[in-house]
Every structure is written in structure tokens, then in C-alpha cells.
N, C-alpha and C positions, 0 to 999 in steps of 0.2 A: 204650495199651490196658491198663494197667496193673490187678490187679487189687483190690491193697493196694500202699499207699505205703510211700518207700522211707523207713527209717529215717534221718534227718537229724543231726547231730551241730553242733557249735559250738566255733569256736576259745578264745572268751574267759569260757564260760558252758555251764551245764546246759542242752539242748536240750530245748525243750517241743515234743513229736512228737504233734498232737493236730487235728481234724478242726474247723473253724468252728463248725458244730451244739454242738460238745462247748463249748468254750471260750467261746461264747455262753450258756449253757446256764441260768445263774443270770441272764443280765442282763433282769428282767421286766420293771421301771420306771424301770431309768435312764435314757432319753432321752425322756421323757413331756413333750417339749414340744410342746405339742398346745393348742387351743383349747378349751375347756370349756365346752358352753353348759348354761345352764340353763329350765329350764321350771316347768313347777306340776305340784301333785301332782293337781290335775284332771285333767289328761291321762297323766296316772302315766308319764311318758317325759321326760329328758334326755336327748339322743340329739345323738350327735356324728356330723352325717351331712351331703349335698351341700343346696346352695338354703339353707342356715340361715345366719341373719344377729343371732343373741344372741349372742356371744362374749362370752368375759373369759380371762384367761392364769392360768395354775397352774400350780405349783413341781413341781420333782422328788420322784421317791419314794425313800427306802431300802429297797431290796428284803427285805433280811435280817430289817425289822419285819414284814412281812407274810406270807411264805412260813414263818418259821421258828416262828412262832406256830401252826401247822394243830397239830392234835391226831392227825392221822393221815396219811400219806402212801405211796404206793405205784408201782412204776416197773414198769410192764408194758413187756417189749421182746416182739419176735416171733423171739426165740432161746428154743428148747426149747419148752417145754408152755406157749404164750402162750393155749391157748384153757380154762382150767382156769379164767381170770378172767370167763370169758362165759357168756351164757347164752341163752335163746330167738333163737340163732342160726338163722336160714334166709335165703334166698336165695343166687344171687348165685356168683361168679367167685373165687373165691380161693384164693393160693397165696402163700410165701414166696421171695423171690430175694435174692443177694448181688448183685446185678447193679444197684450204683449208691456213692454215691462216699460214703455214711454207713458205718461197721461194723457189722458183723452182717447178720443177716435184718429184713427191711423187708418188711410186709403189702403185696402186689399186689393192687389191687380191679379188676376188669375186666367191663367192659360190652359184651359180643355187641351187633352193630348191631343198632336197635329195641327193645334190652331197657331196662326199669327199674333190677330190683335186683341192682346189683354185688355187697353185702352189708348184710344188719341183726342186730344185737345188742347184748346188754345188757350193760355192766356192775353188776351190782345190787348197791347200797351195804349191805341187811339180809346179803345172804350173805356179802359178803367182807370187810364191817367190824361188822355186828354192829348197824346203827340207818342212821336216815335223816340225813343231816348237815344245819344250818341255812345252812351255807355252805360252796362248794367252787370250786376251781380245777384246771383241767385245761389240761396242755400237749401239744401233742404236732407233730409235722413232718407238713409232706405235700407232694408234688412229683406236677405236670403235665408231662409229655413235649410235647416242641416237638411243634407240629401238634394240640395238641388243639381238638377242634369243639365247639361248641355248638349244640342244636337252634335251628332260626330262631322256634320257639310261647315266647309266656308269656316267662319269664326264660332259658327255654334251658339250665339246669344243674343240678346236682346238690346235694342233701341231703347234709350229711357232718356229724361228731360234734358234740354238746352235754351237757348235762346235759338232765335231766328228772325230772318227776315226772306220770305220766299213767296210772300204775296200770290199764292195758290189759293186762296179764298177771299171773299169779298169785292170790290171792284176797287181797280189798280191801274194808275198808268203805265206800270213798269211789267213784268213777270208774266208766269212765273218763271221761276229760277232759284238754283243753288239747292238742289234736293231731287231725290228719286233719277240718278241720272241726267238732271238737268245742269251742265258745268255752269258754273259762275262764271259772267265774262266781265263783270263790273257797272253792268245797266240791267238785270232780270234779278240779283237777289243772292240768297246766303243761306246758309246754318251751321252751325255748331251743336250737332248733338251727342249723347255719350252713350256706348257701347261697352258692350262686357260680353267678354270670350274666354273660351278655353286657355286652360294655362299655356298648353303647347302650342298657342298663338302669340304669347306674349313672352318670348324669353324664360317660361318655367313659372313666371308671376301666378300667385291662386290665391285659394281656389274661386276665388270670383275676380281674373283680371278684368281691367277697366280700358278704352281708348276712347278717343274720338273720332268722329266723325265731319271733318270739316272744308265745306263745300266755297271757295276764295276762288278771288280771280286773280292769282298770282300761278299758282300749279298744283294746285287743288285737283285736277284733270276731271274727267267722264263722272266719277263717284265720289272724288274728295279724295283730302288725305284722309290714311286714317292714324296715325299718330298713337302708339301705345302709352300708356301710363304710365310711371314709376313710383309701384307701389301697386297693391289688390286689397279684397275687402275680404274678410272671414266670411263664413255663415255662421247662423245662429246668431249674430250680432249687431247690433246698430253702428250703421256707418253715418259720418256728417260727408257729405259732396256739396264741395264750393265751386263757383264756376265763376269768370270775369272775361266781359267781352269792352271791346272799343271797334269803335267803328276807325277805321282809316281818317284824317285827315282827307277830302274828295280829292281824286288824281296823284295821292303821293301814300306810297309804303310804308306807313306807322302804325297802322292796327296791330291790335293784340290779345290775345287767347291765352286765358292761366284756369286751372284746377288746381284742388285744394282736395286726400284723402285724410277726413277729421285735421284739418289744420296744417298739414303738410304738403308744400306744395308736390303737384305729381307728375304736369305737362305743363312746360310754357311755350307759347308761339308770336312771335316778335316781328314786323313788318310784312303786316296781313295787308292786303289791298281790298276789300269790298268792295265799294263806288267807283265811279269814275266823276272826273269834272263836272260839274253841274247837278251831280246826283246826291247833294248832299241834303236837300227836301226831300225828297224823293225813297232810299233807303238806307233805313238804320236798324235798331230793333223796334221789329215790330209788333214780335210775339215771345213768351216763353213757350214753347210748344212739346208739350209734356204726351209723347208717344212711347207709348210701349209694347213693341213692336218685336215678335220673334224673329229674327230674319234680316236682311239673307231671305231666302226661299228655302227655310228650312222647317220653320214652325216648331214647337214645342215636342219632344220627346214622348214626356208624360202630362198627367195635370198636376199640375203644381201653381206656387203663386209666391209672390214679393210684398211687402210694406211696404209705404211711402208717405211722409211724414212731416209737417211745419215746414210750406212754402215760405222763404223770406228773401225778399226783393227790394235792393237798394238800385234807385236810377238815377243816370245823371241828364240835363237835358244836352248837354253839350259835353265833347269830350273835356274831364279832368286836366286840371294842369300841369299837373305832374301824371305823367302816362302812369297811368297801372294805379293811380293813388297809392301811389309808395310812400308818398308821406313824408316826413323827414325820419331818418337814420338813428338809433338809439347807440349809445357809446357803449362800447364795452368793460366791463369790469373785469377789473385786474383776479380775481378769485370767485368762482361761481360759488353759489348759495346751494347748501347742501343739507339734509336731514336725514336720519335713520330710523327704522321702527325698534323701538327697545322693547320691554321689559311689558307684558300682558299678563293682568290678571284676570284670571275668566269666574263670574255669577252664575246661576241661575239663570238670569233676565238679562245680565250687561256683563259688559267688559272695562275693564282699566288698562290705558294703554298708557306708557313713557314714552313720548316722544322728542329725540337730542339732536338741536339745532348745531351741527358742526362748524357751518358758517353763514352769514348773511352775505357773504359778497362784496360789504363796505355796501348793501341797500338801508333803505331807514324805513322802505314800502311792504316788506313780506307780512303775508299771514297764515298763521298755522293751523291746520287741520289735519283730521284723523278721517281719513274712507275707508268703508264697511258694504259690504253688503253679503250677502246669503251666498255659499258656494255653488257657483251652476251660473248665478244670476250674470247677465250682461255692463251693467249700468253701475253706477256706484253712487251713496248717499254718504252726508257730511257732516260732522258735526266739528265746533271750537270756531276758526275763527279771528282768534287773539293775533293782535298787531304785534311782533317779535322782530326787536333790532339790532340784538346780541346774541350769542351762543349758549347754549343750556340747556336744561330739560326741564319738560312740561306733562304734567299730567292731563288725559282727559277722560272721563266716565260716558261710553253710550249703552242708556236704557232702553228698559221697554222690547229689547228683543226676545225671541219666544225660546221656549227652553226644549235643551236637547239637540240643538239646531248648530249645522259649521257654518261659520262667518269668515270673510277673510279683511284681512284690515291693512294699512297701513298709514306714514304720517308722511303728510304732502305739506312742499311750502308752492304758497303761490303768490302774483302780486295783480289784484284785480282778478280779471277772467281768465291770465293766464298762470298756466302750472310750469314752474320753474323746478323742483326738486321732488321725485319720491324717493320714498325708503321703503325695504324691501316687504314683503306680501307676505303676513302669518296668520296661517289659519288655525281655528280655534273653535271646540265644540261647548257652546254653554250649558249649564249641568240642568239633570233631570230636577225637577220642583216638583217635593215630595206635599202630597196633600196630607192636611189634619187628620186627625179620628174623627170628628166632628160632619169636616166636610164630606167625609168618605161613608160615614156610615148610615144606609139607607138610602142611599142613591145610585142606582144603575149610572152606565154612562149613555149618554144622548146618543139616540141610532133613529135610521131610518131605511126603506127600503122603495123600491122603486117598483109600481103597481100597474097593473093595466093602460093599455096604452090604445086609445082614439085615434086612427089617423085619416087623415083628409090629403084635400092634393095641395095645396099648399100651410097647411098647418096640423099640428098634433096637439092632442092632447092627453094632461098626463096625469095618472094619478099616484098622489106623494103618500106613505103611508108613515106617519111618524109613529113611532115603534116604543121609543123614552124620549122626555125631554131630561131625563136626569137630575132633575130637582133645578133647576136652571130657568128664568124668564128673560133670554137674552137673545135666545136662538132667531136666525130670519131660517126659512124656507125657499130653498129654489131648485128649478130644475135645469143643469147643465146640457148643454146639445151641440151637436157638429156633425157638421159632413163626415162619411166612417173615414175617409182621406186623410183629413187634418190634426196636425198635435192640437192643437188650442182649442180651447171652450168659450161656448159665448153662455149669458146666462138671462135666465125675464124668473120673476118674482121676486123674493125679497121681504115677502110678507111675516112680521114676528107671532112667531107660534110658543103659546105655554104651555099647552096640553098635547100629548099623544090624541094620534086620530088621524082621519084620513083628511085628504085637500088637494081638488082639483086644480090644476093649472095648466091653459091651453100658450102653446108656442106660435105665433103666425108669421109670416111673411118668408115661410120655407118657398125654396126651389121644388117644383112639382117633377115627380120620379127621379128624387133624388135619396142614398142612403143614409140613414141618418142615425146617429148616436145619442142614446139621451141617458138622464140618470136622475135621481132626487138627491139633495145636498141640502146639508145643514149646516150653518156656517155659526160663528159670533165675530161682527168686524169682519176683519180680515183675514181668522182665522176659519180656515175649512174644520169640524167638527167631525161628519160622520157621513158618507157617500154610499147611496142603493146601488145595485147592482146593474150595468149598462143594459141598456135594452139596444135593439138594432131593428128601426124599421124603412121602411120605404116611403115616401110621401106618393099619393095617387093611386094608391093601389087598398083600399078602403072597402072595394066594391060598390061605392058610388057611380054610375053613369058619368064617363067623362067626358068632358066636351070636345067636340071636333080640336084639331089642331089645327091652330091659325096656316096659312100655306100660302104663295106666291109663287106665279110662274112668269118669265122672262119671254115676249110676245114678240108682233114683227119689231123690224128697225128702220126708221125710214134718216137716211143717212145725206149730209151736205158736205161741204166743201172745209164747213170748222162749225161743224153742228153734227146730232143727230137725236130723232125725237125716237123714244122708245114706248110699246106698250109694256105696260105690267097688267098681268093678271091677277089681283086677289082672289083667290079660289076658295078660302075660308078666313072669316076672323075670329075662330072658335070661339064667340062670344066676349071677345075681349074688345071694349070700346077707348083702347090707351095704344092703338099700332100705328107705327110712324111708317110711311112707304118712302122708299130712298129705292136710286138710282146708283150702284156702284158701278165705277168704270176705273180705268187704267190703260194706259200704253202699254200692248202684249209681251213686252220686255219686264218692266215693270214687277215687284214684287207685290207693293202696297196697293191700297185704293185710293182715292178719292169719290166725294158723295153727291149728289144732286137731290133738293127734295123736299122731306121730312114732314109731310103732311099728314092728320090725323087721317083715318081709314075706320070706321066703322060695320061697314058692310063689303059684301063682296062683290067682283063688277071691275071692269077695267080700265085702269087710266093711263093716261097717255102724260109724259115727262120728255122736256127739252135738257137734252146739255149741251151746253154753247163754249166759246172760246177755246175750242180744238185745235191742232195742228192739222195743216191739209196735208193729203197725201201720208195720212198716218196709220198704223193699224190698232185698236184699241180694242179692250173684250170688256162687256157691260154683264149686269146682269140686274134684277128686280130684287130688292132684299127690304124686309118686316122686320121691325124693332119695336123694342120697349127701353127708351131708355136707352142704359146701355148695352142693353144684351140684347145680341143677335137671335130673333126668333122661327126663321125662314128666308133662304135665298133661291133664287130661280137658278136654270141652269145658264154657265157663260155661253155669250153669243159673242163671236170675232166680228167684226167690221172695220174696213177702214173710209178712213174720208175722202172726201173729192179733192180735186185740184183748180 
């Protein structure tokens, strides 16, 4: 239960101490052996997908022609101020956790049973690059938790990031268009967003099929294609999704749409039409717009929730010159490059592995490495390294692992960032490490137990009772906590203890009347030591006086022709001086919402709200809803209306 890995070192070589996701990280189109089909630009769709029977085969790409040509690039992580890059942020569940096997903080999107939106927002290309780009590529990780459901209506799954351009926000000459039922006609707009469904949606594909969603003015229709993938994602895993859009050529069938599952391409769509004549100022990408979205009109099952991980964003200002930056074409080798995993001797603390290069392929570029990690674990770390440009065997030692413990390894050749050759996967348990007389005698082993527990409505606190330190001055103290829902643990203290004794430590920024798990732990590094027994309490429920709950009611509507002004009632802001009052509204068809609003509210009392730029003669359902943030804290009830003529 490690929470960071342990530093690994190497007998014969510099130790490369580094997480799969990272070491992957450039390889976008190395292994693009994939079938290609083609179509006409009548149907403005090449689409690499299930039931297709065009094929033809296409060569590898060099990555480095096509990413390192972008005119602009940017790497949003969710360490520190990751939300400075967003914008018409609402809905939805979110928080950051270290509690998964990438580094850093990883965006948590989380869906209440029955709910829609986990989260939606913008990244918008005018404000943080200064123009709309003709072509752009976005990477980023995301991981489903073993046990995730899909609703049994429709596809069953959720909306998650794309590009777009549908100018539904801000002021526009154009839209909006190309989203929520609005078809793309080639002057209102676009997206491209990605979806994930039930397997028995996608040809058998699981358990987390993948499609799109993509709204063109070619035959895109009412909702867009939706185009399945080729290929799905595990759970429990980290997946890389790559995505590449081009805007059309204005007035002519050359746009194009490509996904990438971890490096593989999964859809392609070839003679896209976005714009028309003249619209080539007008629309391009204007956003990455990262919604996550249940539905469909189906909403989430249970509660449950996803990771989302190292936004990275290469733009072009003008379409590439070579459509798709394909780059130029790598030559083939008469003999592929090949290695096997030999011959493992298992320590204590490390392993010795033989690693035999069978062939290099006539390259003079391979480098050889050995990956390991812990059996269960996701990701894999690396050690060696060594530039290999003939056949043979190579030794390499990695240390420092903990004893006792199954590892699985094998020897990989690769050349740069991409992996060309593995050999096969041996697992191995390194031996128990027997203690001295010395060290053992007079010393209990390090325990602790988990003590009385304070709670409040949004925090606890907790008392850690260290029981032994074991002759030991190494030890930190913390106390582990989680929703009783989730696998993962988050943790706050850390403080080094040498002495048995008690020591209070308070938890804050809990969800009020929520369940929650906690425990005392004693760690050294990154090894967990000694765990108290789980306690299970409630937040808000203390016997404290609690304060009114914030509340909102949805008032008259006085309605125009492409307008209508609403009251909202604030009826409490249970003392919370941080509620944002918004306007949600929607065309009655309509799944999603859209916001009007976002004003601070401190008191209660009622205000009156315009939403302007409606359809006449439409019917739309509003309601009054209180926010903090992201999270939804009260909605009024819908009210139908439609507009004038």
C-alpha cells in the first residue's frame, strides 16, 4: 500500500526511476498498425470502426514530424492552480486526490447515484492562446475503478473531453451550433466529443467501450455521428486518449478526426466539412471542452467516479501541411528487433535479470531495459538503459525493493519513447530478510491504534494512540480517511514520532453528512509500518446545532420573444457567504443544461435574472440553482415556458 515508489538503483547502469504513463508519454504513432479504411467525401466520414469491410494497411508514423511542428503547446496538470485554465465551469463532483499510482494530483469526477454532471468546462483557445486554432491535438489519461456500472437506457455512459467549437458561450457572431441536438450546417459550429458505452453497444468491445460523438456538416444529422472505436479501455487502469482534429479547408471536404487508445490508433474520419466559404475567421477550435456528462437521459446508476489526468495540448494556427501531420514515413526493416526475458535471480531486496537481445533489426538506435513493478500495480518502472547494437545478453540488478513482496519484470528494447520489443513477463517473490539478534532483541514491533474520534460537520478529529515505536526514530504519523464508498485513501499528518503516546490530529475540508473512514498509520518512507483499527463516522452529526441549509426556489417568469427574465428565490444561505445563484435552462428536448448568472449571494431575498439569445417559438424548462464552486448545493423546481414569436 505503498504511496510513492521506492527509489530503484542498478548495478551495471544509470537507473531510469519513472512511472509507464511518463515513459510512454511521447509514443503517439509508433505502433499505428491498424487498418485504414476509406470512404468518399459524400459521406464526409473515413471511420475506423466495427462491421467495416474497406480496408487497406498503412505504414508507421514518426511522431516527432507531427507533435513538434504545433505552433503552441501547453501541459495543464491538477497540481496547484489547474482551474486558472477553465472556464464556464459548473456542475458536478470534483476534487483532487494523490490516491492512485500516477504522481501528483489527478482530477476526481464523481457522479451521486442518478446524477448527470460529474463536471463541464471550458478550455477556451481566445483566452489562453490568443486565436482559434485550425488544428489541434489533446492528450490526456483517465482511469475507471474496478466495478464501474453502466446504465442499462441508450449507450449507458458518459460524455468526456473533446475539442469543439459550438459558441454556446460568450458572445458570437456565428451559433450556437453542432451540439445538444443542434446539427451542424457549416455557419453555427461543431464538436467532437468522446463517449463510452456498454460493451453490447460496441460490437462486444469492454469493458469500457469508447465512441464518438461528432456533430459536421457533412451527415453528422440531428445528434451527430456517433462512430464506435476500435479498441476499449480496462478498469483499474490507466488509459492515454489521444485525439487530432483539423478544421476543413472553408467550402471544401478535408477535415479530419483521429483517436489514439495509449498509442493505437482507434477511429479515423477523413473529409469532415465544418465551415462553409467565408467562415474560415469565424469557426475553428475554439475550445477543448471537457464535459462529463452521464447521459443520454440516463444519469448514473450508482455513485461512483473516474480519474482524469495531464492535460497536454499541441495547436496549430493554420491547418498543417501535411493533413494529419503524418510526417514523413519511416522505412521498413528487413528483420524486426527482438528480446526475451532470461534467467532471474531473486534477493532479498533485488532481483538479477539476463536479458538476450535475439536481434536489433540491422538498427544502431535500440536501448535496453528491464520493467518491474509490484504484482496488482498498473504502471511499470525502469531500470538500464544501455545503447545495444548487436545480439547477446546483458545483465541488470534492481535494488531497494522490499522483501517478501511479487514483482513481475521483464526486458523491453525500445528506440526513444517508443517500445519496439518485449519479452515475456516473470513473476517473482523476493525473499523474507531475516533480522540480527542484536536488532531483534528488546524491541517490540512499531504498533498503533486508532482512538477517539471528534466530529464536526465538515471535519474530524482524531486521536492516534502510538502503542511502540519499536526502538525505531523514523517513523511519521498519519491518519488515513475516505468516503466508506471508495477503495483509496487520502492521508494529512506526517509528523515524525519517537516516542509512544497519544497525538491529536484534526481532518478538514470533509463533505458535511457524509460517511467516512478513518484509521491511525505508521508509515517509514513509503513503507506502511503498522495500521489502527478503522473507525466509521458520519460528519455533521456531532450534536452541534446545525445551520439552516442553504435553499433556492424557482419564482414567476416573465417570457419574450428570444428572452425570458426569471425570479429566484433565495430562501436560505445557511450562513454560507461563498453561493453563486445561476439560472439553469434547456430546450425541453434537451438532456444537458446550459447557465446564466454566477453572482455571489449572501443573503436571502430575491433576484430577478435575464436569459437572452433564445430561439422564438421555443419551449424551454429553467429553474434557480446554488453553487459552491463545483458542487451543486440546491435547485428550485423546473418551470416549462416557451417563447414568443
Amino acid at each position: 500500500m505503498a504511496r510513492d515508489r521506492p527509489v530503484l538503483s542498478n548495478s551495471s547502469s544509470t537507473a531510469h526511476n519513472s512511472d509507464e504513463t511518463d515513459r510512454n508519454e511521447d509514443k503517439l504513432l509508433d505502433r499505428r498498425s491498424y487498418l485504414k479504411l476509406s470512404g468518399t467525401a459524400a459521406t464526409a466520414v473515413t471511420a475506423l470502426g466495427l462491421g467495416s469491410n474497406s480496408a487497406s494497411a498503412s505504414a508507421g508514423t514518426d511522431p516527432a514530424a507531427y507533435l513538434d511542428s504545433a505552433d503552441d503547446y501547453n501541459h495543464v496538470s491538477f497540481d496547484g492552480n489547474w482551474k486558472q485554465w477553465f472556464t464556464n465551469t459548473h456542475g458536478g463532483y470534483t476534487s483532487t486526490t494523490t490516491n492512485h499510482s500516477r504522481d501528483g494530483n489527478a482530477l476526481r469526477v464523481r457522479w451521486p447515484a442518478g446524477e448527470y454532471y460529474g463536471a463541464t468546462m471550458e478550455y477556451l483557445m481566445e483566452q489562453n492562446h490568443g486565436y482559434q486554432p485550425d488544428a489541434g491535438h489533446v492528450r490526456y489519461w483517465v482511469y475507471f475503478p474496478d466495478g464501474w456500472q453502466f446504465d442499462s437506457a441508450g449507450l449507458g455512459g458518459t460524455k468526456l473531453p473533446g475539442f469543439a467549437g459550438t459558441y454556446q458561450t460568450g458572445n458570437h457572431d456565428i451559433g450556437p451550433g453542432g451540439y445538444g441536438g443542434r446539427p451542424a450546417d457549416g455557419t453555427n459550429g461543431w464538436s467532437a466529443r468522446i463517449f463510452n458505452c456498454r460493451p453490447d453497444r460496441a460490437g462486444g468491445q469492454g469493458p469500457i467501450a469508447l465512441g464518438s460523438q461528432v456533430y459536421h456538416a457533412g451527415d453528422g444529422g440531428q445528434h451527430g455521428a456517433h462512430p464506435k472505436w476500435n479498441g476499449a479501455l480496462e478498469t483499474g487502469t490507466w488509459h492515454r486518449i489521444d485525439q487530432y482534429v483539423e478544421m476543413n479547408t472553408p467550402g471544401q471536404t478535408d477535415g479530419a478526426y483521429r483517436t489514439w487508445i495509449d498509442g493505437d490508433l482507434a477511429l479515423e474520419m477523413e473529409g469532415l466539412y465544418f465551415r462553409d466559404a467565408g467562415y474560415g475567421d469565424l469557426i475553428g477550435i475554439q475550445t477543448l471542452w471537457a464535459m462529463f456528462y452521464f447521459g443520454g437521459d440516463w444519469g448514473s446508476p450508482v455513485d461512483q467516479h473516474m480519474l482524469f489526468d495531464d492535460v497536454k495540448l499541441w495547436l496549430w494556427h493554420d491547418r498543417p501541411e501535411t493533413t494529419g501531420g503524418s510526417g514523413g514515413q519511416r522505412e521498413p526493416v528487413d528483420e524486426a528487433a527482438s528480446v526475451t526475458t532470461g534467467a532471474v535471480d531473486v534477493g532479498a531486496e533485488s532481483v538479477t535479470v539476463e536479458a538476450n537481445v535475439e536481434s536489433v533489426g540491422g538498427r544502431d538506435d535500440l536501448e535496453l531495459w528491464i520493467g518491474y513493478r509490484e504484482s496488482g500495480d498498473s504502471g511499470w518502472m525502469w531500470t538500464g538503459g544501455d545503447a545495444v547494437s548487436g545480439t547477446g545478453s546483458h545483465t541488470y540488478t534492481v535494488s531497494g525493493l522490499s522483501t517478501g513482496t511479487t514483482y513481475e519484470l521483464r526486458a523491453e528494447l525500445w528506440v526513444g519513447s517508443n517500445d519496439i520489443d518485449f519479452g515475456k513477463i516473470e513473476t517473482v517473490t523476493t525473499g523474507e530478510e531475516t533480522a540480527s539478534a542484536d536488532d531483534s532483541e528488546g524491541n517490540d514491533e512499531a504498533s498503533v491504534a486508532t482512538g477517539a474520534v471528534d466530529v464536526g460537520a465538515d471535519s474530524v478529529t482524531v486521536e492516534a494512540d502510538v502503542v511502540s515505536v519499536g526502538g525505531r526514530d523514523d517513523l511519521e504519523l498519519w491518519i488515513g480517511y475516505r468516503e466508506s464508498w471508495e477503495d483509496g485513501w487520502a492521508w494529512t499528518g506526517g509528523d515524525r514520532v519517537s516516542d509512544a503516546g497519544d497525538h491529536t490530529i484534526t481532518v478538514d475540508g470533509l463533505h458535511e453528512a457524509v460517511e467516512y473512514e478513518l484509521r491511525a498509520e505508521l508509515w517509514v518512507g513509503s513503507d506502511d509500518i503498522d495500521f489502527g483499527e478503522i473507525e466509521t463516522v458520519t460528519t455533521g452529526e456531532n450534536g452541534d446545532e446545525v445551520a439552516e441549509e442553504p435553499a433556492v426556489e424557482t419564482g414567476s417568469v416573465d417570457t419574450g420573444a428570444e428572452s425570458f427574465r426569471v425570479e429566484a428565490d433565495v430562501v436560505s444561505v445557511g450562513g454560507r457567504d461563498d453561493l453563486e445563484l445561476w439560472i439553469g435552462y434547456r430546450e425541453s428536448w434537451e438532456n444537458g443544461w446550459a447557465w446564466t448568472g454566477g453572482d455571489i449571494v449572501s443573503d436571502s431575498g430575491t433576484q430577478a435574472l435575464t436569459v437572452d439569445g433564445l430561439h422564438q417559438g421555443t419551449e424551454y424548462e429553467l429553474r434557480a440553482e446554488l453553487w459552491v464552486g463545483f458542487d451543486d448545493i440546491d435547485f428550485g423546481e423546473i418551470v416549462t415556458v416557451t417563447t414568443g414569436r
